[in-house]
PDB file of the backbone (N, CA, C, O) and the ligand in Angstrom, with CONECT records:
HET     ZN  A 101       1
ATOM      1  N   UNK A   1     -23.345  -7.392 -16.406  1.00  0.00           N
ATOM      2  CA  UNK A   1     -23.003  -8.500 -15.488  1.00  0.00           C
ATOM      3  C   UNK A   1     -24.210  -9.436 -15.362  1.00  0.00           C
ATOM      4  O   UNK A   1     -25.313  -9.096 -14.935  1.00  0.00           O
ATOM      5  N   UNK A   2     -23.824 -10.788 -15.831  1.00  0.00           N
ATOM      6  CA  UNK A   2     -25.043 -11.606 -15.127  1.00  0.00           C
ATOM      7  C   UNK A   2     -24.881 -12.677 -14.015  1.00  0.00           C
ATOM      8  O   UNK A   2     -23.838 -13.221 -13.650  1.00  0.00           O
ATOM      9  N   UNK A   3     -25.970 -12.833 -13.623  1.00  0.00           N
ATOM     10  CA  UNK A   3     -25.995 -13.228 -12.911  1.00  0.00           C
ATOM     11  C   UNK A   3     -24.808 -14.310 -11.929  1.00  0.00           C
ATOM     12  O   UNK A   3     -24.729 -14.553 -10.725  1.00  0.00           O
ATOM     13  N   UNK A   4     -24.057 -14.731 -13.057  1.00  0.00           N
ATOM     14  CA  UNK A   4     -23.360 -16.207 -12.609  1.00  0.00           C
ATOM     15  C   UNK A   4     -21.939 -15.149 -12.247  1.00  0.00           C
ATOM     16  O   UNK A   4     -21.067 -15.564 -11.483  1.00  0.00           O
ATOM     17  N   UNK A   5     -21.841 -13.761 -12.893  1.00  0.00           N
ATOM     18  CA  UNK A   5     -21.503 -13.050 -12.489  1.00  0.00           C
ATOM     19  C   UNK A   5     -21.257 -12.473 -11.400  1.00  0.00           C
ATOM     20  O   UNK A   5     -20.120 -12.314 -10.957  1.00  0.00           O
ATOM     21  N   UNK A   6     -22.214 -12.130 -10.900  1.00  0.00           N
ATOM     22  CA  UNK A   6     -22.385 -11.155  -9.435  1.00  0.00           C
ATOM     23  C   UNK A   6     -22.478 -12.132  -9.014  1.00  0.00           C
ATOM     24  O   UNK A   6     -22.228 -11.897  -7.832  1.00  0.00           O
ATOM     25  N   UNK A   7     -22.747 -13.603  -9.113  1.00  0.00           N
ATOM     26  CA  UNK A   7     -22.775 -15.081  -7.380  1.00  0.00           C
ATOM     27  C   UNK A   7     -21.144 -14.911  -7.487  1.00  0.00           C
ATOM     28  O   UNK A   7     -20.629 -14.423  -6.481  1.00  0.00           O
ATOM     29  N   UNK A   8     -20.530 -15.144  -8.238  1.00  0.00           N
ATOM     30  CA  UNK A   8     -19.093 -15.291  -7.973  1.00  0.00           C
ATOM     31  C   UNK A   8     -18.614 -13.885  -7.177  1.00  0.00           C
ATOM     32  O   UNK A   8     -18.240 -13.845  -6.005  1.00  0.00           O
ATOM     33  N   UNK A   9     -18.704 -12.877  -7.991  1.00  0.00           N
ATOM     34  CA  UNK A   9     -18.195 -11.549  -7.194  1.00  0.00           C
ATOM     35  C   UNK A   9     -18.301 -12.134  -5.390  1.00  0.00           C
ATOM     36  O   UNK A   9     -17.497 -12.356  -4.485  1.00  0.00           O
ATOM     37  N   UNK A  10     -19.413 -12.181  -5.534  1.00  0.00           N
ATOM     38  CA  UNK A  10     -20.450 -12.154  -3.983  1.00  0.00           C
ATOM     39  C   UNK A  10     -19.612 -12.972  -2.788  1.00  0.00           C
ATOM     40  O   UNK A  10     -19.321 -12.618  -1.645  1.00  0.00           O
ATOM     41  N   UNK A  11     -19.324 -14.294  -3.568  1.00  0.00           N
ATOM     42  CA  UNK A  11     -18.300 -15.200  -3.002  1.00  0.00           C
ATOM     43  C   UNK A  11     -17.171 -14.972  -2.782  1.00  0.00           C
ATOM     44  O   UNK A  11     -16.655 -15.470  -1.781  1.00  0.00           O
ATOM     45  N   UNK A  12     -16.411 -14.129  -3.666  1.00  0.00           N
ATOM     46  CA  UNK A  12     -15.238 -13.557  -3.576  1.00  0.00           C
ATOM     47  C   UNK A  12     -15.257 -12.580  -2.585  1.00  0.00           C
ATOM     48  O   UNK A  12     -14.396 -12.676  -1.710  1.00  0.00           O
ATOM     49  N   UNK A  13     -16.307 -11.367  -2.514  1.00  0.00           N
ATOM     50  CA  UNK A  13     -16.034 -10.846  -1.191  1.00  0.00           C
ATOM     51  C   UNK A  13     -16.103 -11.086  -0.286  1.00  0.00           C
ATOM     52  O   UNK A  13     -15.457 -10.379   0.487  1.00  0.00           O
ATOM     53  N   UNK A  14     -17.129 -12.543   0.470  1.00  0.00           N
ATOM     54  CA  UNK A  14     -17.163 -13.061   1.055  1.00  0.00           C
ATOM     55  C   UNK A  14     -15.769 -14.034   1.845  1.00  0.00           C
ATOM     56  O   UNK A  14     -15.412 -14.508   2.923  1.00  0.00           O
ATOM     57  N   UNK A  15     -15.515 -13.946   0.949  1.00  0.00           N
ATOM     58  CA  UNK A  15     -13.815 -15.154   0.971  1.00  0.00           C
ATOM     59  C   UNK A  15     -13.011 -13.992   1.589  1.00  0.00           C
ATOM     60  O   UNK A  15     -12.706 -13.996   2.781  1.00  0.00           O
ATOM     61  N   UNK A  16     -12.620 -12.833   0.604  1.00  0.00           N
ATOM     62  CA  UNK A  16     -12.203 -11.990   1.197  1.00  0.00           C
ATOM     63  C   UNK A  16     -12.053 -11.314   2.647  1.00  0.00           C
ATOM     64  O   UNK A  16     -10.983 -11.199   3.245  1.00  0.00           O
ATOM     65  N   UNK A  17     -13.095 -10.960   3.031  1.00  0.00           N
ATOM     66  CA  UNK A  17     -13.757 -10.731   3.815  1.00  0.00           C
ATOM     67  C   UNK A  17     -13.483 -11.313   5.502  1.00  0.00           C
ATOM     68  O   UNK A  17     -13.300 -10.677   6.539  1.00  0.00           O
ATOM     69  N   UNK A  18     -13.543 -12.659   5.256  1.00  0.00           N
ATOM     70  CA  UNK A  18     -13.505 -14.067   5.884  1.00  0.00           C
ATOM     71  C   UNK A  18     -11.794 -13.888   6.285  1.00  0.00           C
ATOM     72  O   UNK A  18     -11.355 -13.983   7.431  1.00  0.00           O
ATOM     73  N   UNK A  19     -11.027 -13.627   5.141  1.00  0.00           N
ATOM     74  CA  UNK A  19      -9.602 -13.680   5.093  1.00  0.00           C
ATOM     75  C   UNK A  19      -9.040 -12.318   5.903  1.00  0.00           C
ATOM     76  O   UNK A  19      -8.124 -12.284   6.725  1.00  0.00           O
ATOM     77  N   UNK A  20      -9.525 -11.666   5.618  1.00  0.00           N
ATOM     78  CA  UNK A  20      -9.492 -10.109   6.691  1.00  0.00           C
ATOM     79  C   UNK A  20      -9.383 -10.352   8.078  1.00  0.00           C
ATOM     80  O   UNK A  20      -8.435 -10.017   8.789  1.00  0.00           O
ATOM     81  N   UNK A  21     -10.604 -11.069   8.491  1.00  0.00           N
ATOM     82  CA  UNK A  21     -11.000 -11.350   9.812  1.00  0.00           C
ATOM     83  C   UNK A  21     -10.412 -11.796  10.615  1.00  0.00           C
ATOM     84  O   UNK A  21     -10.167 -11.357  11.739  1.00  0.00           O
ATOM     85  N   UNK A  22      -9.874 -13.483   9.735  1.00  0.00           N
ATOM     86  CA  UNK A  22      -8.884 -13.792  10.040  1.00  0.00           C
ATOM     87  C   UNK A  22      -7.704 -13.378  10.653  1.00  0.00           C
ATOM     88  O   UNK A  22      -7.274 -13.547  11.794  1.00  0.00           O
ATOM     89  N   UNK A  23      -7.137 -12.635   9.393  1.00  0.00           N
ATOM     90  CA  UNK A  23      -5.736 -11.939  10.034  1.00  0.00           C
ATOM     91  C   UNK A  23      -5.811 -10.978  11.114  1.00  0.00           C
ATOM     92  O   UNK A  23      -4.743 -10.708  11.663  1.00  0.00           O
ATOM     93  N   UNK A  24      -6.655 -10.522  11.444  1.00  0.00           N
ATOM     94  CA  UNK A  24      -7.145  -9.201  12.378  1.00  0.00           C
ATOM     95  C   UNK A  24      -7.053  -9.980  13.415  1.00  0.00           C
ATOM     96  O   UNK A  24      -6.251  -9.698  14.305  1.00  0.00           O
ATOM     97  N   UNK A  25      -7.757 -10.967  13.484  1.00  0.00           N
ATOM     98  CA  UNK A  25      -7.562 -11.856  14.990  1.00  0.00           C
ATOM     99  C   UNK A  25      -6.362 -12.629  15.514  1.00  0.00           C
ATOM    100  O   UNK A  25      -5.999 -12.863  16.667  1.00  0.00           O
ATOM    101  N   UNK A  26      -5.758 -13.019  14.105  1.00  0.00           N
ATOM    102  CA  UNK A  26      -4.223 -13.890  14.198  1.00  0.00           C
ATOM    103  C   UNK A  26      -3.524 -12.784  14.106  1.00  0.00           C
ATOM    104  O   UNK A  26      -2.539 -13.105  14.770  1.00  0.00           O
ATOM    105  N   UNK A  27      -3.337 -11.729  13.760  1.00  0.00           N
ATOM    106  CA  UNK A  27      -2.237 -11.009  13.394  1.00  0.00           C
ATOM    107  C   UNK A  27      -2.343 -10.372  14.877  1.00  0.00           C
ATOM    108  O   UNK A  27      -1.262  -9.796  14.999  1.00  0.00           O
ATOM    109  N   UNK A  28      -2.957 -10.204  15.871  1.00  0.00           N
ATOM    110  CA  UNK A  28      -2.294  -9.556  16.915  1.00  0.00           C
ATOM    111  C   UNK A  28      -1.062  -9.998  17.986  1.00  0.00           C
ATOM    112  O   UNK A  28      -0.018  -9.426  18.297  1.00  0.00           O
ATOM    113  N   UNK A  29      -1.740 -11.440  18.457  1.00  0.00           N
ATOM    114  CA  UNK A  29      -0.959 -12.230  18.645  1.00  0.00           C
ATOM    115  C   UNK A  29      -1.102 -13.473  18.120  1.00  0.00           C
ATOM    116  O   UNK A  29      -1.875 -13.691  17.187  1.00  0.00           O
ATOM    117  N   UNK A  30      -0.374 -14.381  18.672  1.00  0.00           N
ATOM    118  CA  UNK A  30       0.236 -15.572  18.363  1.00  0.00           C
ATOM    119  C   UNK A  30      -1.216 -16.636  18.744  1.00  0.00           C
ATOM    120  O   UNK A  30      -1.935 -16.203  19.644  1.00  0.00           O
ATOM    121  N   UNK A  31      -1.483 -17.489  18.326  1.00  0.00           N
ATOM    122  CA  UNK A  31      -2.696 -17.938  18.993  1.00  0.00           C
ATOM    123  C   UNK A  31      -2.036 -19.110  19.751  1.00  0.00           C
ATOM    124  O   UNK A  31      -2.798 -19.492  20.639  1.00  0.00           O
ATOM    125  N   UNK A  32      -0.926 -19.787  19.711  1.00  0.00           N
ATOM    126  CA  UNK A  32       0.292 -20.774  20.780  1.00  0.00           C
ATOM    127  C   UNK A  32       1.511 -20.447  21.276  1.00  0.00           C
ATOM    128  O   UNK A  32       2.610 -20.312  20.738  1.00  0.00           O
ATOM    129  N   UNK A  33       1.303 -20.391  21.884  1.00  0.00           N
ATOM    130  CA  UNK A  33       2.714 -20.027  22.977  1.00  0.00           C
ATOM    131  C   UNK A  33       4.278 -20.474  21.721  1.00  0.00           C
ATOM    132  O   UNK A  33       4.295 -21.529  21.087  1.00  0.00           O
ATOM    133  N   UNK A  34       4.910 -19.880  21.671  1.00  0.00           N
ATOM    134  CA  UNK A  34       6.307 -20.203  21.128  1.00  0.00           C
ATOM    135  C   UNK A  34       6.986 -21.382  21.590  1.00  0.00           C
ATOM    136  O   UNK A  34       7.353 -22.370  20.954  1.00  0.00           O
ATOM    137  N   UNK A  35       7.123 -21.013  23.210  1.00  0.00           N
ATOM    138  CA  UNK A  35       7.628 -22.128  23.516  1.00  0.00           C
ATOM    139  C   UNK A  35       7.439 -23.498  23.975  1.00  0.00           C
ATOM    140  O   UNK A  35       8.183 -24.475  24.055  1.00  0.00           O
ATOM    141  N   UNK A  36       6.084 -23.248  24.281  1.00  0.00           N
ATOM    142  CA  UNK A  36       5.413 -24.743  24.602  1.00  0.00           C
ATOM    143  C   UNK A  36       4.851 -24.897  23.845  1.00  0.00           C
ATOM    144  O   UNK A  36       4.925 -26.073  23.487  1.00  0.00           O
ATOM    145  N   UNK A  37       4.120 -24.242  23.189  1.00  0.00           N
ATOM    146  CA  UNK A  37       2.470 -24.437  21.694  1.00  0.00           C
ATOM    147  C   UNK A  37       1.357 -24.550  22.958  1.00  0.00           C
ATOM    148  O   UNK A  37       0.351 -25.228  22.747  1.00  0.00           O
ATOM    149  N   UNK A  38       1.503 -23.974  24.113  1.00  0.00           N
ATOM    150  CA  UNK A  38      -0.234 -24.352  24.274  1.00  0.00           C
ATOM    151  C   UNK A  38      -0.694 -23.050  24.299  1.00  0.00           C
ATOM    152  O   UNK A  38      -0.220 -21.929  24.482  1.00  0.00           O
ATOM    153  N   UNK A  39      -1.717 -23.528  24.068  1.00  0.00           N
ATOM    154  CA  UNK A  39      -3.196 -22.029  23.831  1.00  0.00           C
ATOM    155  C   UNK A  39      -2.851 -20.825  24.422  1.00  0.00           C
ATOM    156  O   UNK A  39      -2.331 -21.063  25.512  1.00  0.00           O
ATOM    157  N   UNK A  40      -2.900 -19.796  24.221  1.00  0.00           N
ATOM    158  CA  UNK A  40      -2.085 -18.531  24.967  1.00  0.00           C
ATOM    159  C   UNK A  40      -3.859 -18.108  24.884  1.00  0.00           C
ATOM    160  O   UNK A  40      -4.505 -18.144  23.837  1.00  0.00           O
ATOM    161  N   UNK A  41      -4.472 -17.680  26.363  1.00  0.00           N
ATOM    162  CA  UNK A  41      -5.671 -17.597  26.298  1.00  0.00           C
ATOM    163  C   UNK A  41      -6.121 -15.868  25.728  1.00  0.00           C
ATOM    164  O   UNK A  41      -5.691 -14.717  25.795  1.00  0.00           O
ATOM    165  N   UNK A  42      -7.232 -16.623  25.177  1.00  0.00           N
ATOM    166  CA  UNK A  42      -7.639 -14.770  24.330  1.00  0.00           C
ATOM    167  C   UNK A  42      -7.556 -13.587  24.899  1.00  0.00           C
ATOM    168  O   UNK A  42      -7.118 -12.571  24.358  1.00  0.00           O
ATOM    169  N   UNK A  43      -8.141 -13.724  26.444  1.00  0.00           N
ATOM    170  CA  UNK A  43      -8.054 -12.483  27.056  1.00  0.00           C
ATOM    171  C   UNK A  43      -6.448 -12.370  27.068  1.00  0.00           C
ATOM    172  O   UNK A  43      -6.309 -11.161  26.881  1.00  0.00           O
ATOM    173  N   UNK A  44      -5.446 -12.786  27.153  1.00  0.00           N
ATOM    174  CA  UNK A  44      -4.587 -12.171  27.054  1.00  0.00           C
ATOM    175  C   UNK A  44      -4.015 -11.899  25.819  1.00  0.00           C
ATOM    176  O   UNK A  44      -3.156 -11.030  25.973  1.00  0.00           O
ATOM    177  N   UNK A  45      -4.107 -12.255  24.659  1.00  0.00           N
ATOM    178  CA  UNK A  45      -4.249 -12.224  23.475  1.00  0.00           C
ATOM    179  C   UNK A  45      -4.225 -10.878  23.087  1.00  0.00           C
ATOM    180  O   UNK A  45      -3.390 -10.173  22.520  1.00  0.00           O
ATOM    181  N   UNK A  46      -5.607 -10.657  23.637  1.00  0.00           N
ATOM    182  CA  UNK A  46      -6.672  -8.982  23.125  1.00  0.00           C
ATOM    183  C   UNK A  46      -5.589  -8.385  24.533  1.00  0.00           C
ATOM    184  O   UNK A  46      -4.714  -7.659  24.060  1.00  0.00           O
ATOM    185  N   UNK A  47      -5.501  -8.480  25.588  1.00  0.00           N
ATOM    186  CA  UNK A  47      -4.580  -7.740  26.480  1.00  0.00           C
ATOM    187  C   UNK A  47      -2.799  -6.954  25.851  1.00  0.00           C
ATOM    188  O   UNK A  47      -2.290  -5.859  26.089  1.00  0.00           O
ATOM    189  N   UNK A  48      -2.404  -7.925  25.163  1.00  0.00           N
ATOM    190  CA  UNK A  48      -1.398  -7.803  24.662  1.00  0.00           C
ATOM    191  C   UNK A  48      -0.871  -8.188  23.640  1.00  0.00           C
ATOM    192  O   UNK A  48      -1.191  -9.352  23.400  1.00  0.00           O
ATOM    193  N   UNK A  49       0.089  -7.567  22.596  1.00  0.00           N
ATOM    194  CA  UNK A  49       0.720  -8.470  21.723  1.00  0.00           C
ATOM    195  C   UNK A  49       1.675  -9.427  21.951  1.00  0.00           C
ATOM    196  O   UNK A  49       2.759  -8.981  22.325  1.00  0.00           O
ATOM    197  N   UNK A  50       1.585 -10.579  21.836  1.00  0.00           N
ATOM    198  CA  UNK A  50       2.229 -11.478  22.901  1.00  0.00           C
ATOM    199  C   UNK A  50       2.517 -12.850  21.710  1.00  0.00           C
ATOM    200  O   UNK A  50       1.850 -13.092  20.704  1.00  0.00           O
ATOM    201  N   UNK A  51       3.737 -13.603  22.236  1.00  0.00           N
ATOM    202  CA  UNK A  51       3.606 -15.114  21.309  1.00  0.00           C
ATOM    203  C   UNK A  51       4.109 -16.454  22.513  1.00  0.00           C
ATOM    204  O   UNK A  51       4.556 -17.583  22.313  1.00  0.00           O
ATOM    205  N   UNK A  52       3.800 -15.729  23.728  1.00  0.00           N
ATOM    206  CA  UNK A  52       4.170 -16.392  24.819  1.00  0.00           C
ATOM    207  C   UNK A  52       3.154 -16.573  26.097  1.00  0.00           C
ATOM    208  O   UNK A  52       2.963 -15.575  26.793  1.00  0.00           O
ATOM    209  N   UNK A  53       2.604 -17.598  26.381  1.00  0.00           N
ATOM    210  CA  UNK A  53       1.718 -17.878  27.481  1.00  0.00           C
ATOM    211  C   UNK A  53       2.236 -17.158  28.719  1.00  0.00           C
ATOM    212  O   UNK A  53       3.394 -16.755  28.828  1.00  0.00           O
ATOM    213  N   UNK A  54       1.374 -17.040  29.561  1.00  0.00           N
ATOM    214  CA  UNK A  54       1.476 -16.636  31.257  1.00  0.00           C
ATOM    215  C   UNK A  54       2.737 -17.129  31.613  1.00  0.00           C
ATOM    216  O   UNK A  54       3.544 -16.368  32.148  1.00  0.00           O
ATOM    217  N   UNK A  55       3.106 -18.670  31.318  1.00  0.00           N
ATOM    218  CA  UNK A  55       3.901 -19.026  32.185  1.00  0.00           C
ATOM    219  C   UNK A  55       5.157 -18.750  31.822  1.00  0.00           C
ATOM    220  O   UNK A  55       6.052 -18.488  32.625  1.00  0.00           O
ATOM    221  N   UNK A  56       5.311 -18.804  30.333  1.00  0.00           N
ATOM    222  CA  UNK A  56       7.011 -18.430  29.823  1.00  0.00           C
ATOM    223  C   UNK A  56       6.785 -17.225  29.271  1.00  0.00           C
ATOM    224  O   UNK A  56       7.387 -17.119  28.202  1.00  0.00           O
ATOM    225  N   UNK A  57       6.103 -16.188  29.593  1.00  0.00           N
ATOM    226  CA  UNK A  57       6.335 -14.796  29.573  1.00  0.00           C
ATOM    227  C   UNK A  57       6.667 -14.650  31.045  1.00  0.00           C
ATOM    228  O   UNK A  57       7.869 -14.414  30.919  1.00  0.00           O
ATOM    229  N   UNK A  58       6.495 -14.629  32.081  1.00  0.00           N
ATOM    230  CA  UNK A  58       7.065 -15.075  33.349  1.00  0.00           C
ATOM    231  C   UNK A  58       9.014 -15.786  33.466  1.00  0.00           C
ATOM    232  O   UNK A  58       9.880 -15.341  34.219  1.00  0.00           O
ATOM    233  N   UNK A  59       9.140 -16.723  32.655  1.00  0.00           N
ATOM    234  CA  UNK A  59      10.434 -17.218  32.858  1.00  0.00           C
ATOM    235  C   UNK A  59      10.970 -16.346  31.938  1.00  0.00           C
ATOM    236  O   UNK A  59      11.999 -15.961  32.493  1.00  0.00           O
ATOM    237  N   UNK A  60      10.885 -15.704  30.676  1.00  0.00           N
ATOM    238  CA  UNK A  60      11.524 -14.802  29.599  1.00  0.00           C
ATOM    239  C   UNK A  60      11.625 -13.986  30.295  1.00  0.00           C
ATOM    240  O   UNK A  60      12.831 -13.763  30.401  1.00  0.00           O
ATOM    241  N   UNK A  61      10.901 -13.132  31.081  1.00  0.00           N
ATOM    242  CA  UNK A  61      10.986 -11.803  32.031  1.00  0.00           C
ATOM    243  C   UNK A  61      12.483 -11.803  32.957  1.00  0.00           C
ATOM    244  O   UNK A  61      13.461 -11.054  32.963  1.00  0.00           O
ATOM    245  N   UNK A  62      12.030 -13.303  33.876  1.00  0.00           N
ATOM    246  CA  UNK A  62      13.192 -13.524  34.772  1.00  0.00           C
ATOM    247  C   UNK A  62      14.613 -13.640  33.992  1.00  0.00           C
ATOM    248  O   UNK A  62      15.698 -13.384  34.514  1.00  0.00           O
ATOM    249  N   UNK A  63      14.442 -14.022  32.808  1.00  0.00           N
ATOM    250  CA  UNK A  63      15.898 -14.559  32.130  1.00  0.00           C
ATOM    251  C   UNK A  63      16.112 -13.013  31.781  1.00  0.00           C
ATOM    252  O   UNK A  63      17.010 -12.443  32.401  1.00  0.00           O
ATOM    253  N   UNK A  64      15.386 -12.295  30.864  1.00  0.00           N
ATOM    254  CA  UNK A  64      15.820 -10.999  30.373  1.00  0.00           C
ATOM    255  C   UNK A  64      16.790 -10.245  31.433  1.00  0.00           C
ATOM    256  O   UNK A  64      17.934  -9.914  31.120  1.00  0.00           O
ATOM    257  N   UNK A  65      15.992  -9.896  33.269  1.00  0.00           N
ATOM    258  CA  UNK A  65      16.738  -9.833  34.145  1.00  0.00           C
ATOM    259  C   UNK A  65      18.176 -10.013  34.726  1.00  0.00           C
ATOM    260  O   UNK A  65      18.552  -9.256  35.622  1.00  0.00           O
ATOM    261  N   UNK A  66      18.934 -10.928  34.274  1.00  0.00           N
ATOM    262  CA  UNK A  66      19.777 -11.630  34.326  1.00  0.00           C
ATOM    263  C   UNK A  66      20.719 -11.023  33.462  1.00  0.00           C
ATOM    264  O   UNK A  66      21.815 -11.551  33.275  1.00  0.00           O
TER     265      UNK A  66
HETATM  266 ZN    ZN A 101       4.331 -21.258  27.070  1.00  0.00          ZN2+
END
């Protein structure tokens, strides 16, 4: 292997790597609310698997009720 070799490898795991991280953080939850799109904040994020903010996980609750 030379050199121009192992820089590419290097980059590739790096990319990789990067792409992992990614999904680990997106793949738990949703990073926007479903039904509005706004920011569903991290702590609740990491709290739960969730694709719904405070406020319409609140009205989904009440409707499920029903
Ligand atoms: Zn919402």
């Amino acid at each position: 292997m030379d050199n121009a070799d192992r820089a590419s490898t290097l980059e590739n795991d790096a990319r990789e790597r990067a792409i992992a991280k990614h999904h680990t953080k997106t793949g738990i939850s949703s990073l926007y609310c479903r039904f509005c799109e706004e920011l569903i904040p991290e702590a609740r994020r990491k709290l739960l698997v969730t694709d719904l903010c405070v406020d319409c996980a609140m009205i989904e609750e009440k409707r499920n009720r029903i």
